[in-house]
N, C-alpha and C positions, 0 to 999 in steps of 0.2 A: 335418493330413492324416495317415491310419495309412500306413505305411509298410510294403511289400510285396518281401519278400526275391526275387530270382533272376528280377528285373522291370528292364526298363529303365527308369529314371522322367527322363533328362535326354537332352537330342540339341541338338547344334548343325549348321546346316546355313551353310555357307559360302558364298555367291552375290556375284556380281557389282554386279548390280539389284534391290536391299532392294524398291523399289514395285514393281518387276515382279514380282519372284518371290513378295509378300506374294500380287498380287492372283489368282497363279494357283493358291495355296494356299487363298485365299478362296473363289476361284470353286468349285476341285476337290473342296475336301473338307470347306468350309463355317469354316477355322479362325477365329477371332480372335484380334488382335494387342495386346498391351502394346507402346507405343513405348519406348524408353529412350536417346532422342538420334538423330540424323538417320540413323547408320550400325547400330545393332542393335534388332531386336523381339523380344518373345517371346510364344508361345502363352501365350493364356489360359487360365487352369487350369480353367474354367465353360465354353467352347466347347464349340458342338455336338458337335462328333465325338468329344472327353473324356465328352461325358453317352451318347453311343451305345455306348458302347465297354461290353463283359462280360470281368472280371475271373475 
């Protein structure tokens, strides 16, 4: 992946309710998840709202 200076490209969000808060990121803005163990996910780098998104 090219790499784009004075860009955010990382974010962690802190939540209480991993399944809750996934599903209302799912619903909201279409995200999908990498699992990586019961207590962390992360956005898919192929997700809709990554393929919507103008650069």
């Amino acid at each position: 992946m090219d790499q784009t200076h004075h860009v955010i490209d990382y974010i962690e969000l802190n939540v209480v309710d991993l399944a809750a808060s996934r599903a209302f990121y799912e619903q909201a803005f279409g995200w999908e998840f990498n699992d990586y163990g019961p207590d962390y996910a992360g956005m898919k780098q192929d997700c809709a709202m990554l393929r919507e998104m103008r650069f």
